[in-house]
GUFIDREN-986326 format. One record per atom (N, C-alpha, C): residue in three letters; x negated, y negated, z negated. Coordinates in steps of 0.001 Angstrom, whole numbers, padded with zeros to 6 digits, always signed. Each point is the difference from the previous one (the first is absolute). Layout:
% GUFIDREN-986326
AlaXYZ;...
***
This chain:
% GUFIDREN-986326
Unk-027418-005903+073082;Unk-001360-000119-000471;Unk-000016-000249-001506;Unk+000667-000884-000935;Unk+000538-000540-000979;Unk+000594+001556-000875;Unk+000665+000794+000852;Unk+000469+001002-000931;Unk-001577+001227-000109;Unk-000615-000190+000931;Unk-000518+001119+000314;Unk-001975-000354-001067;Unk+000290-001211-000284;Unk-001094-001067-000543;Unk+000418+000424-002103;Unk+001453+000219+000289;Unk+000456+000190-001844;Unk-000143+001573-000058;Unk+000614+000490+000892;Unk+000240+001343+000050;Unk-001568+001239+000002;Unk-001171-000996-000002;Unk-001134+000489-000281;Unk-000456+000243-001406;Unk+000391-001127-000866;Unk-000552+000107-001268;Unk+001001+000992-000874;Unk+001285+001324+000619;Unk+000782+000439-000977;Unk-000948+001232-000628;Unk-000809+000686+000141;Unk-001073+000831+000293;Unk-001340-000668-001072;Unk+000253-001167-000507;Unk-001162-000606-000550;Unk+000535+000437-001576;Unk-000760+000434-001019;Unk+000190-000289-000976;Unk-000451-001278-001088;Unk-000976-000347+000493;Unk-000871-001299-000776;Unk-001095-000681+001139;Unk-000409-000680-000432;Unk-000963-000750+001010;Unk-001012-001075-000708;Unk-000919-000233+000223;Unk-001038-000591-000621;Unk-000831-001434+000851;Unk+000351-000931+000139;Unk-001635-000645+000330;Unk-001011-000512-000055;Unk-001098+000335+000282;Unk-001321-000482-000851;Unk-000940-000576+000687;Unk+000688-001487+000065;Unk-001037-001041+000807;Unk-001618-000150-000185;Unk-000818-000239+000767;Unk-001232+000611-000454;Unk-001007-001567+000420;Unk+000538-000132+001297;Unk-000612-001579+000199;Unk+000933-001290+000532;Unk+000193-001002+000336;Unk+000256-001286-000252;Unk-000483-000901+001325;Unk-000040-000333+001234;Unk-000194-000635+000811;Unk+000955-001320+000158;Unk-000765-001086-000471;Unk+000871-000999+000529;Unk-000126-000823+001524;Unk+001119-000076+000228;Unk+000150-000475+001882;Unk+000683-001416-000260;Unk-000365-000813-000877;Unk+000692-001171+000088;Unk+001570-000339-000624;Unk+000111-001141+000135;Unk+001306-000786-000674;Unk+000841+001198-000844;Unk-000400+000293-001043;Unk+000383+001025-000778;Unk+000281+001547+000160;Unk-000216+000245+001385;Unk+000056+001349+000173;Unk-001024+000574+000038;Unk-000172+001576-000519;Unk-000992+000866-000410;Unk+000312+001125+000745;Unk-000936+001191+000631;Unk+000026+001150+000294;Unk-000708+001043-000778;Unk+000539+000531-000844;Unk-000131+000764-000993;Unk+000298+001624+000581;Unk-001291+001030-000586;Unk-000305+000996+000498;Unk-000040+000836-000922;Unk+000122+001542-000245;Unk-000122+001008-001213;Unk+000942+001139+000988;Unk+000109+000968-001397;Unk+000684+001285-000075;Unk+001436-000250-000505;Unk+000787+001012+000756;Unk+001182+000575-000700;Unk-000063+001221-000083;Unk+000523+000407-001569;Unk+000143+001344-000005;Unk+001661+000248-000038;Unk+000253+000515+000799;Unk+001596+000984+000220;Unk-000090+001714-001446;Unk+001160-000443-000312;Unk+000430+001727-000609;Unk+001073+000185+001102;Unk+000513+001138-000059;Unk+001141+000118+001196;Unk+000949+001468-001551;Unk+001412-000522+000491;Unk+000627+000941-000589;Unk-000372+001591+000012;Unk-000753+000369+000870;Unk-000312+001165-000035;Unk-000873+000514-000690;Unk-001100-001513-000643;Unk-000996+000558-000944;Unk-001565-000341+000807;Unk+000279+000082+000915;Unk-001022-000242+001159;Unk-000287-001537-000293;Unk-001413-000067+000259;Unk-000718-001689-000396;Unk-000804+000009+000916;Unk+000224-001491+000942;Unk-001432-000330+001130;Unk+000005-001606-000824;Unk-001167-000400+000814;Unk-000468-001274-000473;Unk-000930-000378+001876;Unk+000565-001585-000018;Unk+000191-000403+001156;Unk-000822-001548-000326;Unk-000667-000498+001260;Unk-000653-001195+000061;Unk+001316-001037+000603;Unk-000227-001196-000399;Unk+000904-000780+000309;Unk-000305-001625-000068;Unk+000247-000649+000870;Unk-000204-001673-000473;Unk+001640-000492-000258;Unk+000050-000899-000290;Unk+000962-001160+000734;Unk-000343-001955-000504;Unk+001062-000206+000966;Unk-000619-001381+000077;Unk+001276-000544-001160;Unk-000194-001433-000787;Unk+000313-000809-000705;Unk+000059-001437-000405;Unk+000977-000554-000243;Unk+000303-001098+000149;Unk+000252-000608-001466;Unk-000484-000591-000316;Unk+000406-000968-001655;Unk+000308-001144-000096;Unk+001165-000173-000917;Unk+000390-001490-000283;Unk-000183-000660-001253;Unk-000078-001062-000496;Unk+000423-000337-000752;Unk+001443-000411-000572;Unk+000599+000513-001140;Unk+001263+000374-000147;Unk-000074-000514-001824;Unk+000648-001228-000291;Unk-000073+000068-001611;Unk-001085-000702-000476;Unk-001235+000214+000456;Unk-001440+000070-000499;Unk-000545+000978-000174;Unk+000491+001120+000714;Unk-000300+001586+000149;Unk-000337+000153+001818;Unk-000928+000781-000221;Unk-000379+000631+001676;Unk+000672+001100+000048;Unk+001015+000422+000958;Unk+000911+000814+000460;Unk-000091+000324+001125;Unk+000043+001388+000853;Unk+000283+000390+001245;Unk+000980+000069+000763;Unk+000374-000880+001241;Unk+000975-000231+000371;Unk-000247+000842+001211;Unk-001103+000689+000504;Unk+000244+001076+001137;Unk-001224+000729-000203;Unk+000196+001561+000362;Unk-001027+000910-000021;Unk+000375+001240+000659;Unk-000465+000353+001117;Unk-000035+000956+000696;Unk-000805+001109+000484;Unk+000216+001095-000498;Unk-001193+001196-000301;Unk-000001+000646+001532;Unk-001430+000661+000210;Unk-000387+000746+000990;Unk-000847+001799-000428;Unk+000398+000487+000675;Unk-000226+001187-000377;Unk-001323+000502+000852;Unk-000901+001223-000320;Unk-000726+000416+000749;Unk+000119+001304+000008;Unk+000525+001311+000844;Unk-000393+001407-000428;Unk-000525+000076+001090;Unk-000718+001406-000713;Unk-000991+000944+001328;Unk+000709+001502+000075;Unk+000349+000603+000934;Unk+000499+000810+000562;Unk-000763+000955+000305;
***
């Protein structure tokens, strides 16, 4: 699953994301929503809806992300 999870992005040429809104769910985590736009080595460009959820710490006297995990949406 792990190989087949890396072995997706060889096909990507660049990637973009462009968070658009900000939901907070408590004790520092946020669910944050927007676009990604994909180029793909071939030249070919889609652009895709996406959330993921997030976690912040304080680190230093700096707010830092110590977990964030993206979700994808396509339509077929």
């Amino acid at each position: 699953m792990l190989q087949a999870s890396r072995s997706s992005w060889d096909d990507i040429e660049s990637r973009q994301h462009n968070p658009q809104y900000a939901y907070p769910l408590g004790n520092d985590t946020y669910l944050i929503e927007g676009n990604a736009a994909y180029v793909y080595k071939s030249g070919q460009s889609k652009t895709f809806k996406w959330c993921g959820k997030l976690h912040l710490v304080r680190h230093d006297g700096r707010w830092k992300m110590d977990y964030y995990k993206t979700y994808f949406a396509t339509e077929h």
